[in-house]
mmCIF file of the N, C-alpha and C atoms, coordinates in Angstrom:
data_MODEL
# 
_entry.id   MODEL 
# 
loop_
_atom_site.group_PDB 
_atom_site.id 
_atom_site.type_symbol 
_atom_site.label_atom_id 
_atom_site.label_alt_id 
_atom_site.label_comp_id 
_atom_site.label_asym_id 
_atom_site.label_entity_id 
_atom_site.label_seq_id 
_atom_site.pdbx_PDB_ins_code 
_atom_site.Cartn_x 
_atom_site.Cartn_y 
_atom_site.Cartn_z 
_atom_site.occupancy 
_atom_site.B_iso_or_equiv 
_atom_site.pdbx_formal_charge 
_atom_site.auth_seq_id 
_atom_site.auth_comp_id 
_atom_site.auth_asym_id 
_atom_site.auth_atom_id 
_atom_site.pdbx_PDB_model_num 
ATOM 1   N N  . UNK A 1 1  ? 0.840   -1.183 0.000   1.00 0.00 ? 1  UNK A N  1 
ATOM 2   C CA . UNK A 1 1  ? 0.000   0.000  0.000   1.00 0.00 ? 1  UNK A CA 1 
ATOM 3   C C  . UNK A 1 1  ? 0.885   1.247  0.000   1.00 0.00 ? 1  UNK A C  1 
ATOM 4   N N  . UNK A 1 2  ? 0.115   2.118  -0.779  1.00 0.00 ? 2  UNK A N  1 
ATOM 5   C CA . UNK A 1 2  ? 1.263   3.653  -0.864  1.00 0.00 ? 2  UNK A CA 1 
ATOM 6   C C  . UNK A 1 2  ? 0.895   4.511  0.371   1.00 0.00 ? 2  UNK A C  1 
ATOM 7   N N  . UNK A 1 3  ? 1.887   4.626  1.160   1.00 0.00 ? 3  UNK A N  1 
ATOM 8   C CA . UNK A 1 3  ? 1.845   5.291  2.932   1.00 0.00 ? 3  UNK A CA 1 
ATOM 9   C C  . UNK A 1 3  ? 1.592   6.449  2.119   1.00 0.00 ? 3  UNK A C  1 
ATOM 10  N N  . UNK A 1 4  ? 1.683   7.275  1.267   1.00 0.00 ? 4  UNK A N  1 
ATOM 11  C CA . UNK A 1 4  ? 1.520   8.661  0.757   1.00 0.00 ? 4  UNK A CA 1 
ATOM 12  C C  . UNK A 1 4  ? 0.160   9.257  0.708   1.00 0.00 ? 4  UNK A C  1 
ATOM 13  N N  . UNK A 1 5  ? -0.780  7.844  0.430   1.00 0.00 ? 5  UNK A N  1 
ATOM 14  C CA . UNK A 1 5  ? -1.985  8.189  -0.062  1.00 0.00 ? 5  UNK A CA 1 
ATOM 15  C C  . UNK A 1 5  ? -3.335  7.247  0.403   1.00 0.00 ? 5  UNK A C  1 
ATOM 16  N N  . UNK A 1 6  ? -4.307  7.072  1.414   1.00 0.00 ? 6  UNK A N  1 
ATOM 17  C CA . UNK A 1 6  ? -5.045  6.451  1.925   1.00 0.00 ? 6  UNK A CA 1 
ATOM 18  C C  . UNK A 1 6  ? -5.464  5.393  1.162   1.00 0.00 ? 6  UNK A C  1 
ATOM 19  N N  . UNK A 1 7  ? -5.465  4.260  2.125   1.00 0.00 ? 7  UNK A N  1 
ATOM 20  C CA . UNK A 1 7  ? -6.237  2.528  0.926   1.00 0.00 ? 7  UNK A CA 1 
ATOM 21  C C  . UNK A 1 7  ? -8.202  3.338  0.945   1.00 0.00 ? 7  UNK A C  1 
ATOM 22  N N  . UNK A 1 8  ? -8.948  2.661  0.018   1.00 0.00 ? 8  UNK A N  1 
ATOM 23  C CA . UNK A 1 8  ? -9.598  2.912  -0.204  1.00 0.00 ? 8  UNK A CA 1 
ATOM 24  C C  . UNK A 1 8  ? -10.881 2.478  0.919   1.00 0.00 ? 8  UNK A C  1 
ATOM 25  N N  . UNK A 1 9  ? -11.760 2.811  1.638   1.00 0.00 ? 9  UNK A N  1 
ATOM 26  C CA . UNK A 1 9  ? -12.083 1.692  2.344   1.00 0.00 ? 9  UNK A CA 1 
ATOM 27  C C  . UNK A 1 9  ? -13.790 1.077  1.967   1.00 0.00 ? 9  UNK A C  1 
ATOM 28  N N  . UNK A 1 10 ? -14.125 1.374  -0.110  1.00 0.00 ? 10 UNK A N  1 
ATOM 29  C CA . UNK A 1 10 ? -14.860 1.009  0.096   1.00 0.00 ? 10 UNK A CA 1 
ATOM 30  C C  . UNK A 1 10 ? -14.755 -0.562 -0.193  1.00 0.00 ? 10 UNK A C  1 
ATOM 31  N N  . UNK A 1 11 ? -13.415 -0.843 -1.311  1.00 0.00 ? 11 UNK A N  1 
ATOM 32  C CA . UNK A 1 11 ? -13.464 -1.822 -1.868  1.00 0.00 ? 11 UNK A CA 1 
ATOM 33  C C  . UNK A 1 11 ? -11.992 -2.349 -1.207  1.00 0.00 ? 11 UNK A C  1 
ATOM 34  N N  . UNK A 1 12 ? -10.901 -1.622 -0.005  1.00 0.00 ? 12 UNK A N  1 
ATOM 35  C CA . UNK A 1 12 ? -9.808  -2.194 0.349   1.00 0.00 ? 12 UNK A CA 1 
ATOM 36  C C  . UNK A 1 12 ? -8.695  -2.916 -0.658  1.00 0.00 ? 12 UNK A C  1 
ATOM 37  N N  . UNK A 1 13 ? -8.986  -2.329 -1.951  1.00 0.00 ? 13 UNK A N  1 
ATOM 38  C CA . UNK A 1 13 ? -7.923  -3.082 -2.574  1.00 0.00 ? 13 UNK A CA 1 
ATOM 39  C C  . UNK A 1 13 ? -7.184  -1.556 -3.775  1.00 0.00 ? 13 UNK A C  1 
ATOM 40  N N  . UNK A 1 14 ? -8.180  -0.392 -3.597  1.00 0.00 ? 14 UNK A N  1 
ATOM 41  C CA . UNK A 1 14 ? -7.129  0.124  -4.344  1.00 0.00 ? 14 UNK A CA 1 
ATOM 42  C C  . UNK A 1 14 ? -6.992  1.323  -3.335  1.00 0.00 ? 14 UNK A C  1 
ATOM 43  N N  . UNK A 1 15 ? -6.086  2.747  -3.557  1.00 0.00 ? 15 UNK A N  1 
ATOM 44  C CA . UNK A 1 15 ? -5.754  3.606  -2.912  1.00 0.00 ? 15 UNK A CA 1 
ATOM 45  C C  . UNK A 1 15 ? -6.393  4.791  -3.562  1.00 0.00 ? 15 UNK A C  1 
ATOM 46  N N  . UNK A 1 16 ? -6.441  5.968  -2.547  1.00 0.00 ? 16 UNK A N  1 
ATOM 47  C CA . UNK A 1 16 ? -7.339  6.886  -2.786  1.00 0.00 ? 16 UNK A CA 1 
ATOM 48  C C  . UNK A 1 16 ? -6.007  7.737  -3.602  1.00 0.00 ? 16 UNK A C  1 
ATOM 49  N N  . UNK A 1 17 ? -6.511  8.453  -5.075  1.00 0.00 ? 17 UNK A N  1 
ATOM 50  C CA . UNK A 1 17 ? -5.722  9.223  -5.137  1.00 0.00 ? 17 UNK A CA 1 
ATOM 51  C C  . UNK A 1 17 ? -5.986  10.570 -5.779  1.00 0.00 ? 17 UNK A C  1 
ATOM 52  N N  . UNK A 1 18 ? -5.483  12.051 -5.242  1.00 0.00 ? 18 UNK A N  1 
ATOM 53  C CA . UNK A 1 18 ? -6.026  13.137 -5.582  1.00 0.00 ? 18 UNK A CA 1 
ATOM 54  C C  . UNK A 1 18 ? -5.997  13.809 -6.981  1.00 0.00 ? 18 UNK A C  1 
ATOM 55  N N  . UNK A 1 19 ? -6.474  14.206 -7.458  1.00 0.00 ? 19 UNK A N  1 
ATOM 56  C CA . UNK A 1 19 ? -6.890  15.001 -8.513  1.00 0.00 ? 19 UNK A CA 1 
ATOM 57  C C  . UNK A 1 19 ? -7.254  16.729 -8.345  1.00 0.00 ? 19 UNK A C  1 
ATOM 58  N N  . UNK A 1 20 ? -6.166  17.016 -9.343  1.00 0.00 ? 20 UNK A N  1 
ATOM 59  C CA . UNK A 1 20 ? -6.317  18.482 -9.150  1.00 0.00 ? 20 UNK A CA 1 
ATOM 60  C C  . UNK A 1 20 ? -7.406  19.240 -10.672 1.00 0.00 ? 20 UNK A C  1 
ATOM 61  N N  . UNK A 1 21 ? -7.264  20.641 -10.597 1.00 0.00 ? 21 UNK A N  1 
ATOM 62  C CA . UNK A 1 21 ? -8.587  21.156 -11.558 1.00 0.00 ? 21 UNK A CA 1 
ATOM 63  C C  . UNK A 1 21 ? -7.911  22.422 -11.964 1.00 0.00 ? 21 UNK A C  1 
ATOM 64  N N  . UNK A 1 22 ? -8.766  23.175 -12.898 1.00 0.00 ? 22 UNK A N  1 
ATOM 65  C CA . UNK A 1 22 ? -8.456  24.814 -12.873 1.00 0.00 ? 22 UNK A CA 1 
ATOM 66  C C  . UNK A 1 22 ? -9.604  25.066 -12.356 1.00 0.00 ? 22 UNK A C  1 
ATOM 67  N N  . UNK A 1 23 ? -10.110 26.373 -11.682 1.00 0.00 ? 23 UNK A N  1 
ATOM 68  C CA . UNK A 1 23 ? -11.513 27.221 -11.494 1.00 0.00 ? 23 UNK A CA 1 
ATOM 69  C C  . UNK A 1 23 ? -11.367 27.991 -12.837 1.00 0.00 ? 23 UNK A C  1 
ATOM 70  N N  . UNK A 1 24 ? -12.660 28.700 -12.461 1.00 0.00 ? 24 UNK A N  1 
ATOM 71  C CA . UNK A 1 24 ? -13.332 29.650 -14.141 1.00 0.00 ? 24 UNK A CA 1 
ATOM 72  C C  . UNK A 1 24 ? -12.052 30.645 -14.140 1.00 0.00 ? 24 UNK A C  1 
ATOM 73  N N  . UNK A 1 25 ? -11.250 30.930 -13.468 1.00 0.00 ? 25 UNK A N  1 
ATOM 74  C CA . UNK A 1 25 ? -10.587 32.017 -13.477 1.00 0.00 ? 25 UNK A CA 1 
ATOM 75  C C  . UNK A 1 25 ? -9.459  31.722 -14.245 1.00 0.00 ? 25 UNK A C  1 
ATOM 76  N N  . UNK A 1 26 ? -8.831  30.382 -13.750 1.00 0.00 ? 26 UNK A N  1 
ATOM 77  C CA . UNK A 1 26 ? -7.354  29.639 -14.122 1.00 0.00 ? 26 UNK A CA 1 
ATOM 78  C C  . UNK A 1 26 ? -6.960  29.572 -12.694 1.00 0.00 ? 26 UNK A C  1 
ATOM 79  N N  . UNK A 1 27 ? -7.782  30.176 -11.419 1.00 0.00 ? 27 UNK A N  1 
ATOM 80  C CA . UNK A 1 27 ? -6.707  29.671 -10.467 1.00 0.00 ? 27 UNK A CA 1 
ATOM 81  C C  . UNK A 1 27 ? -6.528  27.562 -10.477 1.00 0.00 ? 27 UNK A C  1 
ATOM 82  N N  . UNK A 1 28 ? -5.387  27.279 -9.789  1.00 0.00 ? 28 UNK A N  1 
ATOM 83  C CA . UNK A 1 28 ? -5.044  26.098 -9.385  1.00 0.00 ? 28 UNK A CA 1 
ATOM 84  C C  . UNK A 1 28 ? -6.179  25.675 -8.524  1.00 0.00 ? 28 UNK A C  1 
ATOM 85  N N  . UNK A 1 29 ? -7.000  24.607 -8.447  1.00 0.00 ? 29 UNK A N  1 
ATOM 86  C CA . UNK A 1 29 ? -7.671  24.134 -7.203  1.00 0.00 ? 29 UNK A CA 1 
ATOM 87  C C  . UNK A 1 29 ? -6.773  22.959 -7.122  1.00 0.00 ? 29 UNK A C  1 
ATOM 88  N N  . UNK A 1 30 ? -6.270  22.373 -5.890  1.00 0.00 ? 30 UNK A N  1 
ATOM 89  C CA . UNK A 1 30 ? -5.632  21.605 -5.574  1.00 0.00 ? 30 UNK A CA 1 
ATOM 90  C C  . UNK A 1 30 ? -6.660  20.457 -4.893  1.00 0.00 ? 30 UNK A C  1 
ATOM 91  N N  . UNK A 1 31 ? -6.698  19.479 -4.799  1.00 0.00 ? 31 UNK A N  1 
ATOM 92  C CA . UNK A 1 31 ? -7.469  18.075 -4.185  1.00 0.00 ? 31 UNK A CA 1 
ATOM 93  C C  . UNK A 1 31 ? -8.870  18.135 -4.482  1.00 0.00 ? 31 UNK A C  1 
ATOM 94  N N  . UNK A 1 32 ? -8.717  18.260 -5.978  1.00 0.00 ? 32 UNK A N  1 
ATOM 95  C CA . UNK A 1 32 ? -11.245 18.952 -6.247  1.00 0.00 ? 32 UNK A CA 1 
ATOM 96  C C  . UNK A 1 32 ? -11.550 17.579 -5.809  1.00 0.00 ? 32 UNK A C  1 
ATOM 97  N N  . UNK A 1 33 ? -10.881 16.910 -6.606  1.00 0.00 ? 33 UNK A N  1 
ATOM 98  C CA . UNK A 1 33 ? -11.276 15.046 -6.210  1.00 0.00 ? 33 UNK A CA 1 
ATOM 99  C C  . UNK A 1 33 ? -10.190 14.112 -5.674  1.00 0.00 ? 33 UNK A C  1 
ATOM 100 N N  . UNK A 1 34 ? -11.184 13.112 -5.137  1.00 0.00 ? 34 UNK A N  1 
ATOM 101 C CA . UNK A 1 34 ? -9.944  11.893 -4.804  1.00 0.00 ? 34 UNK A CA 1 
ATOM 102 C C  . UNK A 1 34 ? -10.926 10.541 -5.268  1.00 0.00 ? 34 UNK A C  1 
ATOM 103 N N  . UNK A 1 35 ? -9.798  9.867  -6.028  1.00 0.00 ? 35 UNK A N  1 
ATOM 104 C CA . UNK A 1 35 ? -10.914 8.673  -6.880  1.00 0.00 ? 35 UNK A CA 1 
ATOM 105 C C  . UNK A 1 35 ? -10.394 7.318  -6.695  1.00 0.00 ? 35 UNK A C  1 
ATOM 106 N N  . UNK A 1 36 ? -10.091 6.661  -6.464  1.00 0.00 ? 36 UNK A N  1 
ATOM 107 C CA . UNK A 1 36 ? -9.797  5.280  -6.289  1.00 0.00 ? 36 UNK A CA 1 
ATOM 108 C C  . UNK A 1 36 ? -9.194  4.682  -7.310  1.00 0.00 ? 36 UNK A C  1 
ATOM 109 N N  . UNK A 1 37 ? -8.369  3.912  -7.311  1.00 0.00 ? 37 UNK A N  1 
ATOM 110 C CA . UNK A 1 37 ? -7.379  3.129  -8.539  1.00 0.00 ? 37 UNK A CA 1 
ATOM 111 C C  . UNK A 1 37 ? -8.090  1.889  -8.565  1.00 0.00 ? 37 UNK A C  1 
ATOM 112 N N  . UNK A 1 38 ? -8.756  1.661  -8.494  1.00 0.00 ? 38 UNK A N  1 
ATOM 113 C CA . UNK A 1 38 ? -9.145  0.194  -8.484  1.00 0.00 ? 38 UNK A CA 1 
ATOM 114 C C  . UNK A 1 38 ? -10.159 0.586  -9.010  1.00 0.00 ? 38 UNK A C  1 
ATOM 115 N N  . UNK A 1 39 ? -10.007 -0.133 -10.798 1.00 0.00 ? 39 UNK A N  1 
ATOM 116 C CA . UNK A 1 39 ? -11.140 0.567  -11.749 1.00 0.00 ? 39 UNK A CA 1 
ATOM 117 C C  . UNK A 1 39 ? -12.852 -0.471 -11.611 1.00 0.00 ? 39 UNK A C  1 
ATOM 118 N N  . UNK A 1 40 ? -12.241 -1.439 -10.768 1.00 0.00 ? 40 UNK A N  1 
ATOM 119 C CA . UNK A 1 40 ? -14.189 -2.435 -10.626 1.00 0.00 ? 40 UNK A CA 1 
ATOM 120 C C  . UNK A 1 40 ? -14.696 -1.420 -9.349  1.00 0.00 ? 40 UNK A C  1 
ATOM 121 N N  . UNK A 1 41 ? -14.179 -0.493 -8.942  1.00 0.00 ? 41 UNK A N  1 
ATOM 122 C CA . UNK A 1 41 ? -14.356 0.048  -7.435  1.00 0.00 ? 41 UNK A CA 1 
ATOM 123 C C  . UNK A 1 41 ? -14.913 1.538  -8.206  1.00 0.00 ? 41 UNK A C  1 
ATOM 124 N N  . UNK A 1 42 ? -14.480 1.724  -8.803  1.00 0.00 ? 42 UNK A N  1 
ATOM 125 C CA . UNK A 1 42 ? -15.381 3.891  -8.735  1.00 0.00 ? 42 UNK A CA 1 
ATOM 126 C C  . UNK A 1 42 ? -15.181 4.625  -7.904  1.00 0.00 ? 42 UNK A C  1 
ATOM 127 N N  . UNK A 1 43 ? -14.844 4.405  -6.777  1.00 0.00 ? 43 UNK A N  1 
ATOM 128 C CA . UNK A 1 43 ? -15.303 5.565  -5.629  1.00 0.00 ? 43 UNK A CA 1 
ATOM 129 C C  . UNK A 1 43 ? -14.720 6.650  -5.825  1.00 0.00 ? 43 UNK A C  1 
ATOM 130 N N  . UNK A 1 44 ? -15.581 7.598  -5.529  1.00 0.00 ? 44 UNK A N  1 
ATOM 131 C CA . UNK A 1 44 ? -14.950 8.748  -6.022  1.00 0.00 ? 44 UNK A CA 1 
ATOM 132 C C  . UNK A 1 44 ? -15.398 10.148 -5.090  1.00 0.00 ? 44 UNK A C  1 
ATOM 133 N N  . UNK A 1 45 ? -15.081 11.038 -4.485  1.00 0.00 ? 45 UNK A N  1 
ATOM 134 C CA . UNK A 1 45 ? -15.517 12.166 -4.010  1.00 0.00 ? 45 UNK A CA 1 
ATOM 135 C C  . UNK A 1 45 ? -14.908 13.679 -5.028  1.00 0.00 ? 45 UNK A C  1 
ATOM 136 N N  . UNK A 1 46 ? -15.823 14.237 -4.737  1.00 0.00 ? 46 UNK A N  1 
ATOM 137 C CA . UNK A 1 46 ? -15.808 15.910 -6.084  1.00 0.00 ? 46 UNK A CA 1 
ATOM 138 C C  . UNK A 1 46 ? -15.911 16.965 -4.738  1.00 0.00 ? 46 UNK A C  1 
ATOM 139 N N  . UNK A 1 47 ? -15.312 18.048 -5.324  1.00 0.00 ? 47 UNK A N  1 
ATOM 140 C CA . UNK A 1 47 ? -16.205 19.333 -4.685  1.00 0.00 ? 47 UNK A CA 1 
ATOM 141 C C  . UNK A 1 47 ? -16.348 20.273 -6.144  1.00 0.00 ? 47 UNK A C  1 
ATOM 142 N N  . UNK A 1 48 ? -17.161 20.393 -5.837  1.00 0.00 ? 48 UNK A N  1 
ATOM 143 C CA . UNK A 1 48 ? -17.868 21.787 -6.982  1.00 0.00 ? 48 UNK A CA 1 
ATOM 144 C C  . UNK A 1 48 ? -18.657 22.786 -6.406  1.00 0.00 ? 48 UNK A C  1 
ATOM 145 N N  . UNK A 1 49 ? -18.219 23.822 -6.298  1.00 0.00 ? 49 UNK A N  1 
ATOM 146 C CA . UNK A 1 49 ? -18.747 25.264 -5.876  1.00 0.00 ? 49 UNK A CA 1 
ATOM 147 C C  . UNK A 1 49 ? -19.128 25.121 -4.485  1.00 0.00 ? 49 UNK A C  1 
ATOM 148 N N  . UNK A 1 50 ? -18.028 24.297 -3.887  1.00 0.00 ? 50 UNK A N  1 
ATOM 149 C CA . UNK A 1 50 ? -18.619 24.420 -2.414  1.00 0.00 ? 50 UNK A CA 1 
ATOM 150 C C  . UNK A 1 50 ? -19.452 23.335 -2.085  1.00 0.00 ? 50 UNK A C  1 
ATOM 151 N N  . UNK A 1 51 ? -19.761 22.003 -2.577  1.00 0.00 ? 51 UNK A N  1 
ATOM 152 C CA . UNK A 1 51 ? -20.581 21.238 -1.920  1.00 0.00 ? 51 UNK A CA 1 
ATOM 153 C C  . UNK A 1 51 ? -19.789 19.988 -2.654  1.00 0.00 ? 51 UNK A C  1 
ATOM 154 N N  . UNK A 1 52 ? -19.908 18.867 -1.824  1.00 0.00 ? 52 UNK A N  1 
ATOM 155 C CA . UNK A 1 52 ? -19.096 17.117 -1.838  1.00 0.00 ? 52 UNK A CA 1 
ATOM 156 C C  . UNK A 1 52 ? -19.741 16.777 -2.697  1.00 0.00 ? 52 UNK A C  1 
ATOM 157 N N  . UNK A 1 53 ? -19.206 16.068 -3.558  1.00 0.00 ? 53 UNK A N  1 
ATOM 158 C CA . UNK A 1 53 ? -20.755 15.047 -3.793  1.00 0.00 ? 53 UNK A CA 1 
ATOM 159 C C  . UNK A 1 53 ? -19.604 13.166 -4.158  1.00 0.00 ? 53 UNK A C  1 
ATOM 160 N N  . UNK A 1 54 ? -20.084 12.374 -4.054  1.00 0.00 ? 54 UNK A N  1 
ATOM 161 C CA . UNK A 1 54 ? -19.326 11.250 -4.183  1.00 0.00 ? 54 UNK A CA 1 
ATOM 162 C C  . UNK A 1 54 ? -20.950 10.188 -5.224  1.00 0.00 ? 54 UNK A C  1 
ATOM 163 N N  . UNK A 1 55 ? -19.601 9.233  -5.875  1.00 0.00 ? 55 UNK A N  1 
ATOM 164 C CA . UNK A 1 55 ? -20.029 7.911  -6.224  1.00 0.00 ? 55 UNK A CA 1 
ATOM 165 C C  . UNK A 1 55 ? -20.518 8.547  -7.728  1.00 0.00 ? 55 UNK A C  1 
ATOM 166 N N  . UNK A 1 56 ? -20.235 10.087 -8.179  1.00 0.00 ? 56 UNK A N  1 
ATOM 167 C CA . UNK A 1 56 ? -20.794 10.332 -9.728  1.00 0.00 ? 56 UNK A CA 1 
ATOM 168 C C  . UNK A 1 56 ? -20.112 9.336  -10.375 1.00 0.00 ? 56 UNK A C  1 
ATOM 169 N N  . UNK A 1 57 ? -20.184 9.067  -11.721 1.00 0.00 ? 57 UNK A N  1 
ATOM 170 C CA . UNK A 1 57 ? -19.660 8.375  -12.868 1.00 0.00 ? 57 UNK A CA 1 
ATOM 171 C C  . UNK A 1 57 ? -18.258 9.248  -12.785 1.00 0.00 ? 57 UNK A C  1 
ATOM 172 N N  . UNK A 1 58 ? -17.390 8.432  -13.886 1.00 0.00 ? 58 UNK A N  1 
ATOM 173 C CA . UNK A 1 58 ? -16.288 8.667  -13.807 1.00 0.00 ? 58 UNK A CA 1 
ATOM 174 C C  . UNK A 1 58 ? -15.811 8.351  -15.003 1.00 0.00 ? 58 UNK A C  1 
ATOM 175 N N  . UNK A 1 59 ? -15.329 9.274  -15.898 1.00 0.00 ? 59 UNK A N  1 
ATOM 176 C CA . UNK A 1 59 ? -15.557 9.037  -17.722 1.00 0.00 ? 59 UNK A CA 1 
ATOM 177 C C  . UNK A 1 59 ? -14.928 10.745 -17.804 1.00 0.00 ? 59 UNK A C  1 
ATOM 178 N N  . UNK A 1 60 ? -13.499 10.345 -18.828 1.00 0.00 ? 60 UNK A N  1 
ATOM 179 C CA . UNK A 1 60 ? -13.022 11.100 -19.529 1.00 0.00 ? 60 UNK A CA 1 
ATOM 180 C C  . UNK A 1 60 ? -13.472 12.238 -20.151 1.00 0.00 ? 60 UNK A C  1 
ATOM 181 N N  . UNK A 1 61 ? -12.781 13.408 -20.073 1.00 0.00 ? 61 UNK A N  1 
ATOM 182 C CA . UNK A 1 61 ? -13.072 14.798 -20.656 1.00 0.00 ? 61 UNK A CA 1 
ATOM 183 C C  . UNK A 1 61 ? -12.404 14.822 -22.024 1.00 0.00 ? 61 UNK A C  1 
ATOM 184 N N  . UNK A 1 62 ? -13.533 15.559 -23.123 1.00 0.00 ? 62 UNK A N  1 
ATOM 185 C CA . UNK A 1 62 ? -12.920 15.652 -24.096 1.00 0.00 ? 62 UNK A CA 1 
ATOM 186 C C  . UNK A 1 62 ? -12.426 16.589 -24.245 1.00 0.00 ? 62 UNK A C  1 
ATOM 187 N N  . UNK A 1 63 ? -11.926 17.297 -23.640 1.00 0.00 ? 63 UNK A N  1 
ATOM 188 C CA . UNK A 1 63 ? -11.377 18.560 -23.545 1.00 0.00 ? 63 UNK A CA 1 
ATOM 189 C C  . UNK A 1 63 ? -9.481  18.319 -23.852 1.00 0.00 ? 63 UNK A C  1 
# 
């Protein structure tokens, strides 16, 4: 397990790991999400404008 970064505890087999963003401005948001490596697992937590939300889908930006 990576001591750097929490095991996951919904599925205990992958590790939580953070994800950073831009805001509308370009500032840096640092930790918007933290999503799980263990791709049969999903788990996932967001913040957007101030409120959590966990377990959305999890699917590539075409950006």
């Amino acid at each position: 397990m990576d001591k750097a970064h929490p095991q996951c505890l919904k599925c205990n087999v992958g590790i939580l790991v953070p994800l950073s963003d831009y805001g509308r401005d370009g500032a840096s948001i640092r930790y918007k999400a933290w999503v799980c490596t263990n791709p049969e697992c999903g788990f996932n937590l967001r913040i957007d404008n101030g409120e959590i939300s966990r377990g959305r889908e999890i699917r590539e930006s075409n950006k």
